[in-house]
Backbone bond lengths (Angstrom), bond angles and torsions (degrees), N, CA, C in turn:
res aa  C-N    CA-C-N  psi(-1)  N-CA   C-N-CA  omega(-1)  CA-C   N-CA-C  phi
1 X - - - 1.463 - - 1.527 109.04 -
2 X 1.290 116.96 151.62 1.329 116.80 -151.60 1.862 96.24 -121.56
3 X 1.464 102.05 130.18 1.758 115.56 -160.87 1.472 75.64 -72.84
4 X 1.692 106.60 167.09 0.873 160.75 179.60 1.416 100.75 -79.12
5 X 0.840 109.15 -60.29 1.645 123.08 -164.48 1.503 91.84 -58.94
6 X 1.390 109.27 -48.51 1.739 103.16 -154.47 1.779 89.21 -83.62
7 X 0.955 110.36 3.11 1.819 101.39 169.36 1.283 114.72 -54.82
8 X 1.546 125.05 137.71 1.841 119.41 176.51 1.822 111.87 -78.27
9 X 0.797 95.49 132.25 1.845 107.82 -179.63 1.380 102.21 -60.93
10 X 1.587 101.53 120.29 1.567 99.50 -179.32 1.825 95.63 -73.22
11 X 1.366 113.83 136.76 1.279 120.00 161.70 1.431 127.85 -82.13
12 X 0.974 118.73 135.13 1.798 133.21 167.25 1.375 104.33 -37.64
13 X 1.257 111.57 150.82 1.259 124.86 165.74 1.544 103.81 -107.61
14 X 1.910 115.67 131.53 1.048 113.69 -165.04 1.833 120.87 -53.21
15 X 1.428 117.85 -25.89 1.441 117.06 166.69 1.534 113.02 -62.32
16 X 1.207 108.16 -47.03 1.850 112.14 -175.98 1.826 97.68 -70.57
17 X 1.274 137.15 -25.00 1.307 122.89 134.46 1.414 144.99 -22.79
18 X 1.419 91.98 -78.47 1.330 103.94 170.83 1.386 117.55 -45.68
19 X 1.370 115.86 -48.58 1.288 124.12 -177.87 1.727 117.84 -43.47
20 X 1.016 89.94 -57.03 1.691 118.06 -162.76 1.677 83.12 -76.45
21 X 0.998 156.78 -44.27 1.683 147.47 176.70 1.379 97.59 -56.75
22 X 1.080 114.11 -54.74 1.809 116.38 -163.72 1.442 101.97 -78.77
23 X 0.972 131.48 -19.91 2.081 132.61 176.58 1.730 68.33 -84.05
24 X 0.858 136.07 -59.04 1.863 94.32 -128.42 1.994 93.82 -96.93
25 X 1.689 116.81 -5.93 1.204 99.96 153.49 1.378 121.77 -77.40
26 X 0.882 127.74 12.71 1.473 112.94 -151.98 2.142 92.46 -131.65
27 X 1.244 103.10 -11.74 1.559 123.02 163.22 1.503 105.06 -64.07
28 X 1.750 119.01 -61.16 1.271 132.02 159.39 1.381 128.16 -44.70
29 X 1.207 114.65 -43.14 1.502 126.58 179.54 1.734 118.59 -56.64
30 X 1.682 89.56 -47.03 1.562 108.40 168.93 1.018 115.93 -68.96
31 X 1.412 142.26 -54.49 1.248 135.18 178.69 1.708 131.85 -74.04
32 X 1.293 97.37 -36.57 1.152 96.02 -178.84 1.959 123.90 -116.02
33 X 1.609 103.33 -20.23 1.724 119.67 171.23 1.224 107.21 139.61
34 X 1.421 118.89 152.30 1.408 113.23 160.79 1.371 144.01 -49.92
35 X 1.694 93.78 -6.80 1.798 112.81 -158.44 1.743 96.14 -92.05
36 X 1.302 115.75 -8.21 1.342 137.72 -169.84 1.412 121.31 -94.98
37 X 1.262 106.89 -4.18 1.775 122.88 -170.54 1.126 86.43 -94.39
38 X 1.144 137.06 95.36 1.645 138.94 161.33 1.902 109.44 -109.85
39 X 1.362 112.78 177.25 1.479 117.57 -162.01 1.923 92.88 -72.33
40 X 1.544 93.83 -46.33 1.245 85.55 -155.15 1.798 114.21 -76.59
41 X 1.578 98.87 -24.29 1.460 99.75 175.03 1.278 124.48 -57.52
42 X 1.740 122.97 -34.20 1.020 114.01 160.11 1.098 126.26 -57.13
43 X 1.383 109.16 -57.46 1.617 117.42 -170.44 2.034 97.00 -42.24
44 X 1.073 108.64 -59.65 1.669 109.90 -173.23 1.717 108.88 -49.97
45 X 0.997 125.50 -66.46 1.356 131.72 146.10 1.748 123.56 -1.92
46 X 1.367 114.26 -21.89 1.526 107.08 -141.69 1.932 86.66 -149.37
47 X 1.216 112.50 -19.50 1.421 139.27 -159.23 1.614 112.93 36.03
48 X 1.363 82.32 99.35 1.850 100.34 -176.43 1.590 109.03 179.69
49 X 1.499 95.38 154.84 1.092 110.15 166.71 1.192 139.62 -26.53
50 X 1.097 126.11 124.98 2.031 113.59 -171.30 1.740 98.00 -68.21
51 X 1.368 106.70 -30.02 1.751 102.57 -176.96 1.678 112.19 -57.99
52 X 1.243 114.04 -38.70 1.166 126.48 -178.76 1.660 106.64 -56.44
53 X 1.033 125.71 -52.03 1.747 143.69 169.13 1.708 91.86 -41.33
54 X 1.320 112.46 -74.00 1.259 99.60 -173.01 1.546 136.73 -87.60
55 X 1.415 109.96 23.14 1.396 127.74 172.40 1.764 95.94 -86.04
56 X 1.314 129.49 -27.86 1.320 118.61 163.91 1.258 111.88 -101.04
57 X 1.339 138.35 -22.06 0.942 136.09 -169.04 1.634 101.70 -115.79
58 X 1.764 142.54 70.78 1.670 108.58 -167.40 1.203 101.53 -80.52
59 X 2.030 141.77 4.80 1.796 120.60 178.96 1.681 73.24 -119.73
60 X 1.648 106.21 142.99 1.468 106.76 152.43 1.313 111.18 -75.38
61 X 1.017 150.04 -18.74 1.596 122.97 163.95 1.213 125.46 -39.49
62 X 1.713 124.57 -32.13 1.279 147.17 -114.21 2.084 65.70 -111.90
63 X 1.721 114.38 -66.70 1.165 80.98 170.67 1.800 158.37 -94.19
64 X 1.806 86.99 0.18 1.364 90.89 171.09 1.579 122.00 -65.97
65 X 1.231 106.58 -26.50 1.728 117.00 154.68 1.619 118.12 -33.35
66 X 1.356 106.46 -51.38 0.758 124.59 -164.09 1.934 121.94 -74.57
67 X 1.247 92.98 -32.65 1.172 142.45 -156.69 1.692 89.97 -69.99
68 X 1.393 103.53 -54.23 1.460 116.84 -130.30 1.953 83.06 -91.08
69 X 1.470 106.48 -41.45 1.539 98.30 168.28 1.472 139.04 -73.65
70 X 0.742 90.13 -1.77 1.688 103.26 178.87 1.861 100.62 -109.02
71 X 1.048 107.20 -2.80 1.783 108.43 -179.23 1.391 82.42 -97.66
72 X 1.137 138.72 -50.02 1.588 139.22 -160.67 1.332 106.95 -46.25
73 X 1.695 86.76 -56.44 1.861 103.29 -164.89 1.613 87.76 -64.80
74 X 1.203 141.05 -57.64 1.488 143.56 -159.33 1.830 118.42 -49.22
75 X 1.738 105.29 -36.58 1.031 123.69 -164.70 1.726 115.00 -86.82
76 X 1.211 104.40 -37.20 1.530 109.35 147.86 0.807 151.43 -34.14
77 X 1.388 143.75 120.56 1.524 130.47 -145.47 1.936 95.39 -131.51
78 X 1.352 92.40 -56.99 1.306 104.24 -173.21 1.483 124.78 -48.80
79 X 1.629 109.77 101.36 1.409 96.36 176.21 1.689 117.87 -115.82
80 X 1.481 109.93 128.75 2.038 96.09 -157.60 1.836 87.76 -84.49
81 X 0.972 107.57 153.71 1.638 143.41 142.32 1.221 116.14 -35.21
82 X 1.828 124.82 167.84 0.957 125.23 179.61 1.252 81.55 -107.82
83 X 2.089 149.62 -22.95 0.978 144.54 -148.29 1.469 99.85 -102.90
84 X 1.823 114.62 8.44 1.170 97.21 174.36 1.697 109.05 -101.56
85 X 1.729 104.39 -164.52 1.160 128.37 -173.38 1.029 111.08 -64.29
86 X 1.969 138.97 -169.90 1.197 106.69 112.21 1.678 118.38 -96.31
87 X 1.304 109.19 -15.86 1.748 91.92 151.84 1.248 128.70 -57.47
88 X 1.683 124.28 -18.47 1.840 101.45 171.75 1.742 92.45 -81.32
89 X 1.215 105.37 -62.38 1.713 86.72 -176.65 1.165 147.29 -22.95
90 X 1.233 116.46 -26.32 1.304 135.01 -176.21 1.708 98.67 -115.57
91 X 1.122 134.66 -31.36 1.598 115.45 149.40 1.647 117.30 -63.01
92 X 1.364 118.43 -10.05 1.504 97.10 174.75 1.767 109.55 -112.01
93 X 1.339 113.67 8.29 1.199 132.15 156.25 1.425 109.68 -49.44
94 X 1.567 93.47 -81.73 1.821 109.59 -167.07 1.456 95.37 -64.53
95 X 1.414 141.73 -32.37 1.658 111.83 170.01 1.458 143.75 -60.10
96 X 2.048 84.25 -35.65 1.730 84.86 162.00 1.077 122.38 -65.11
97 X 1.729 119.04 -36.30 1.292 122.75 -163.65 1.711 121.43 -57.78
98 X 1.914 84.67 -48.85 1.267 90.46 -179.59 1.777 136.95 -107.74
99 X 1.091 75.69 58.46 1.900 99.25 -172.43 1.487 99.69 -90.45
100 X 1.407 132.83 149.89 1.544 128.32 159.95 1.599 118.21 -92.92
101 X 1.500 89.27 64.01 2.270 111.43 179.94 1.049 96.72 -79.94
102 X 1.644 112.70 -154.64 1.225 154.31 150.19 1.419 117.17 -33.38
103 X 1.554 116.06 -64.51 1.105 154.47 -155.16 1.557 95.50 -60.81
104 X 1.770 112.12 -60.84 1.069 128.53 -166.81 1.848 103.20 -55.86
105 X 1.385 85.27 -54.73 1.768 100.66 -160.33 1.863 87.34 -62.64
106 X 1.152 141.27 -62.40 1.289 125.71 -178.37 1.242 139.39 -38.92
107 X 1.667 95.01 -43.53 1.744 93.65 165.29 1.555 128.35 -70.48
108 X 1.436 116.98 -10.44 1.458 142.90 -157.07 1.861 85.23 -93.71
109 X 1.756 98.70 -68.38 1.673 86.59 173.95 1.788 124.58 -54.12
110 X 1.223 103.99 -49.74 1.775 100.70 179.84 1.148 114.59 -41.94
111 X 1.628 117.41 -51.80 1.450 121.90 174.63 1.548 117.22 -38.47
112 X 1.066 102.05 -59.07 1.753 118.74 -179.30 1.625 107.90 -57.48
113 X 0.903 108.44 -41.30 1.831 113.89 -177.05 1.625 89.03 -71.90
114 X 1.039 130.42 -62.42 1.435 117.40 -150.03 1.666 117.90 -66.01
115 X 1.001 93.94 -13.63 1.510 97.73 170.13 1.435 122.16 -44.62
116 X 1.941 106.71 -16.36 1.488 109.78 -131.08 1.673 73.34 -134.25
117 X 1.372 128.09 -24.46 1.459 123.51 -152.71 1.780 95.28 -137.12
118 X 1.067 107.49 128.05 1.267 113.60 165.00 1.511 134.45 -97.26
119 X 1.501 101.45 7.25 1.659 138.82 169.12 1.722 94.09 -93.68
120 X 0.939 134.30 -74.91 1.438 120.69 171.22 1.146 128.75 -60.81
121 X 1.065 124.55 -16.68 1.776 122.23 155.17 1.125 105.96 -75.58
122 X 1.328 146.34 -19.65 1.552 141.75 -174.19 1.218 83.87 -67.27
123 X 1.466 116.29 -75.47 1.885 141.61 -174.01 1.632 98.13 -9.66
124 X 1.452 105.64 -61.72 1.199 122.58 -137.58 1.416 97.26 -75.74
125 X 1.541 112.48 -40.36 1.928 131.63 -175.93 2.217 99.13 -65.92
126 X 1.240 89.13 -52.42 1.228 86.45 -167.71 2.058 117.58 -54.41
127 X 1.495 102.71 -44.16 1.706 114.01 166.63 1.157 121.60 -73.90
128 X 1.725 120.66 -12.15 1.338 112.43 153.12 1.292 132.51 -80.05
129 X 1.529 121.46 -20.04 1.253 160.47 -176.84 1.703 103.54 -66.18
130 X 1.781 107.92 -50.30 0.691 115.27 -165.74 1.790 108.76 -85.31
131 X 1.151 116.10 -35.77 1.717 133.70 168.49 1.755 115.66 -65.92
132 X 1.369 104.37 -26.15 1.524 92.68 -179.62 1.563 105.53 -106.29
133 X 1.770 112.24 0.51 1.912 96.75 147.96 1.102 124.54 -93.24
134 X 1.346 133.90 13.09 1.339 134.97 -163.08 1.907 85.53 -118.14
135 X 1.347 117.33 -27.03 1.455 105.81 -152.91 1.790 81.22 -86.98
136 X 1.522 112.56 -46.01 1.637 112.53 179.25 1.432 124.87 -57.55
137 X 1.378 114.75 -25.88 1.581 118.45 142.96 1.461 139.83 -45.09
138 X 0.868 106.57 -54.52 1.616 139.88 162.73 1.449 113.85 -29.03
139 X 1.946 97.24 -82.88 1.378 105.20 161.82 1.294 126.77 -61.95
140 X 1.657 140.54 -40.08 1.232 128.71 156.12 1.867 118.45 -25.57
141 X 1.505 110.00 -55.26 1.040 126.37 -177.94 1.435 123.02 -55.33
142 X 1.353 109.44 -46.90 2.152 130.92 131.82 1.124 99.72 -2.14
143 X 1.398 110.84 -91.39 1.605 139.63 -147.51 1.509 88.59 -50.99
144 X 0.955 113.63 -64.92 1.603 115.33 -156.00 1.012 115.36 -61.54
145 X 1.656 115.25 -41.86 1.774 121.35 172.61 1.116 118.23 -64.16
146 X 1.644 113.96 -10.70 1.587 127.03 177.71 1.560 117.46 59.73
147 X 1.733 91.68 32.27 1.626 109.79 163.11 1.740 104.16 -96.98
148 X 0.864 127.23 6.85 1.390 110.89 -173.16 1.769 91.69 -143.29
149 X 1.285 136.13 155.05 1.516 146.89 170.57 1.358 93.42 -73.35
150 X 1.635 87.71 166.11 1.743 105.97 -169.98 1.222 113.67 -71.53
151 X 1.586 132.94 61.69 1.517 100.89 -163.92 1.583 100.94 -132.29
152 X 1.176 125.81 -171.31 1.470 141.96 -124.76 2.118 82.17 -93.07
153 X 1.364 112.58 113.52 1.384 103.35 179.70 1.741 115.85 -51.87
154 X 1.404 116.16 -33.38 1.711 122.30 -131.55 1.940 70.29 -93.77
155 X 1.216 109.75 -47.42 1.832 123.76 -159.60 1.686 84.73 -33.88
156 X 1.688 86.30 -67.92 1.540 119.70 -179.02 1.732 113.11 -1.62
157 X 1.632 77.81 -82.05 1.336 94.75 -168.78 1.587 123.48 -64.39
158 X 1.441 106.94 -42.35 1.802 133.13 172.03 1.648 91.05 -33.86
159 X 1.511 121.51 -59.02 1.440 113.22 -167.50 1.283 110.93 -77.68
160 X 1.400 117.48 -51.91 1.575 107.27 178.79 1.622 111.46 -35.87
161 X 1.236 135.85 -69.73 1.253 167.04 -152.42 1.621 90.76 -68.38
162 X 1.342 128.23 -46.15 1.316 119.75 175.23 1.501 116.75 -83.75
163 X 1.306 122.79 -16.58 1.972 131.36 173.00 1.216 89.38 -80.37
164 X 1.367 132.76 -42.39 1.703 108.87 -176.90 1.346 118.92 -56.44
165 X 1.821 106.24 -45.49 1.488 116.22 -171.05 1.488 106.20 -39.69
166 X 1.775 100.22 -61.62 1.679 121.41 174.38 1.169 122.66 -17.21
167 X 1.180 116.24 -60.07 1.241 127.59 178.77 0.961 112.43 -67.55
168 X 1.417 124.35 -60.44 1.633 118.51 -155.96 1.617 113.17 -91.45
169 X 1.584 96.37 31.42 1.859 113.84 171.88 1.365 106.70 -84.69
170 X 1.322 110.71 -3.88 1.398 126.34 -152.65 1.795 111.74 -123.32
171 X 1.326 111.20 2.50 1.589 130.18 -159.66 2.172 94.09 -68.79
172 X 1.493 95.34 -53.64 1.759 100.54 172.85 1.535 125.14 -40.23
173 X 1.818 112.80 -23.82 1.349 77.18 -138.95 1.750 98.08 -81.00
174 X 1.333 106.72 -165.04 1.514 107.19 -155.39 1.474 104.44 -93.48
175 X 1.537 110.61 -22.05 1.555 104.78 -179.68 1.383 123.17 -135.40
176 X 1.337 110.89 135.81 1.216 95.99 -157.77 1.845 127.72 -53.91
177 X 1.439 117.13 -172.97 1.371 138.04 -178.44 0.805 131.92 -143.54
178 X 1.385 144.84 80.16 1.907 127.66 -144.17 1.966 95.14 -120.44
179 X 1.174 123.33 11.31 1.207 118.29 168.59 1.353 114.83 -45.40
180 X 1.326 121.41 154.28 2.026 132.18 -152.01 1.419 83.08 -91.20
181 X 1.098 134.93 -21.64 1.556 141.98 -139.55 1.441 94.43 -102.02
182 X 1.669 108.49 -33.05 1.948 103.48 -173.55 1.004 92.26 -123.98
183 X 1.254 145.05 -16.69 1.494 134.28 156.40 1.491 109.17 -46.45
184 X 1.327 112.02 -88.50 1.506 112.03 -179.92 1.001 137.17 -60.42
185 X 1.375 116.60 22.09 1.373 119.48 -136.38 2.231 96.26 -89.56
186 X 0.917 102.24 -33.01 1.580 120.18 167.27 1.308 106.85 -36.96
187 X 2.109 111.91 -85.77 1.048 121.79 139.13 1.377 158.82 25.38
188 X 1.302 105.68 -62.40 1.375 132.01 176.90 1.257 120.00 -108.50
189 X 1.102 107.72 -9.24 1.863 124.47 179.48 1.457 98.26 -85.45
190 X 1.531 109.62 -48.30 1.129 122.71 166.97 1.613 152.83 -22.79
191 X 1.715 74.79 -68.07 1.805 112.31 165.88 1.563 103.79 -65.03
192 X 1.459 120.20 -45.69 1.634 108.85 -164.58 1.474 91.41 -83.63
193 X 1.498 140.72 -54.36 1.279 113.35 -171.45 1.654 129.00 -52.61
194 X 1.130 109.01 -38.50 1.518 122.79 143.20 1.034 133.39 -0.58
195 X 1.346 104.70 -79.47 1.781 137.43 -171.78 1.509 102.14 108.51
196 X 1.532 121.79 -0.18 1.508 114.55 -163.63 1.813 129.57 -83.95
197 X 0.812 84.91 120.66 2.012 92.74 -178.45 1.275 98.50 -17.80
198 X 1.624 120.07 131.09 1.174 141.24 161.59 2.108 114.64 -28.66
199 X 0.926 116.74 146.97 1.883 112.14 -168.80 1.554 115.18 78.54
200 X 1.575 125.06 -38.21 1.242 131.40 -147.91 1.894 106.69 -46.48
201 X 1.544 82.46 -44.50 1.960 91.76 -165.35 1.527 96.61 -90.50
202 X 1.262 136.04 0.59 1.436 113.60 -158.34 1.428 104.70 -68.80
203 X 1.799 122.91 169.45 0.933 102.51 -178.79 1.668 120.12 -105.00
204 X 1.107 94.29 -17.05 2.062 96.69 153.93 1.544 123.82 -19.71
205 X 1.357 100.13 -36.90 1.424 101.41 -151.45 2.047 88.13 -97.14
206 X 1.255 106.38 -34.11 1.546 102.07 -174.13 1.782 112.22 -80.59
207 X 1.635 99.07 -10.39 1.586 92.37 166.20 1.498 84.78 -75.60
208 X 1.260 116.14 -78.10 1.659 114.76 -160.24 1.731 122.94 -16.19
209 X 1.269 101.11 -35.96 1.709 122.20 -168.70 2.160 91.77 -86.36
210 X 1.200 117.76 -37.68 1.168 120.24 -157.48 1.488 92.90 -77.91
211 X 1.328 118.39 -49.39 1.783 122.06 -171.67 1.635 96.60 -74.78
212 X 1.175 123.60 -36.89 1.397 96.39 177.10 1.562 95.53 107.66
């Protein structure tokens, strides 16, 4: 009978690699920051060599970049329907968005890193790139259902996308703030670029609608 031991190690395939580096930085990223994705933490994480980390990865920026988009996609919860609006869609947008989670605190760190990395500012251009055509869709899609006023989609979106930032500059601080003014503040940026009645986007109301 033939040991175990002397069995040959099935090897990875370099994509199912890659994969498995980027899940288990991006495990780190969430829990503990982006500043925390180091060669060797993964490698320890994953049990391997730190050389191995950087045979796909040789700059760690290359994967905290990396890191930071695949945490995005991970951190997301919200997925809209074809049976929805585009006013619920875009009310369950701005709730995930603008919650003080994970979500918040990550984009707050990426920001801060990129100052330093021009691999994470790519990161950072490319998922905004990617959020303000889906959000200018959206509202086009508004316009037409004649849930949203006639107004400029890109304007639209440029502000929504910048009241979230606003807010969630604010995800650190140590104690809380529940004023209507920084709560909604996403929200309400929202509603006036819009044209939409004051409450419409808050996100109170799309948990309320979500629990039923």
């Amino acid at each position: 009978m033939v040991s175990n031991a002397n069995s040959p190690r099935t090897r990875k395939t370099p994509e199912r690699r890659r994969v498995e580096i980027i899940e288990a930085a991006t495990t780190i990223a969430v829990e503990s920051g982006l500043e925390n994705v180091t060669l060797r933490a993964v490698a320890t994480s994953i049990g391997v060599r730190p050389g191995l980390i950087s045979h796909y990865f040789p700059a760690v920026e290359e994967l905290v970049a990396a890191t930071f988009s695949t945490a995005v996609r991970r951190l997301r919860r919200f997925e809209p329907t074809d049976t929805m609006t585009p006013l619920q869609q875009l009310r369950g947008f701005i709730a995930e968005q603008s919650t003080d989670g994970p979500l918040s605190a990550l984009w707050l760190n990426a920001r801060h890193l990129s100052r330093y990395s021009a691999a994470i500012a790519m990161a950072i251009e490319e998922v905004e790139e990617a959020d303000r055509g889906e959000l200018i869709t959206l509202i086009d899609r508004g316009r037409a259902a004649g849930e949203f006023s006639d107004v400029d989609p890109v304007s639209a979106a440029v502000r929504i996308l910048m009241a979230l930032d606003g807010r969630g500059a604010y995800v650190n601080n140590p104690l809380p703030f529940d004023h209507d003014a920084y709560t909604h503040f996403a929200s309400d940026v929202a509603e006036w670029t819009l044209g939409l009645p004051p409450g419409a986007l808050r996100p109170d109301l799309w948990m309320r609608s979500a629990t039923g």
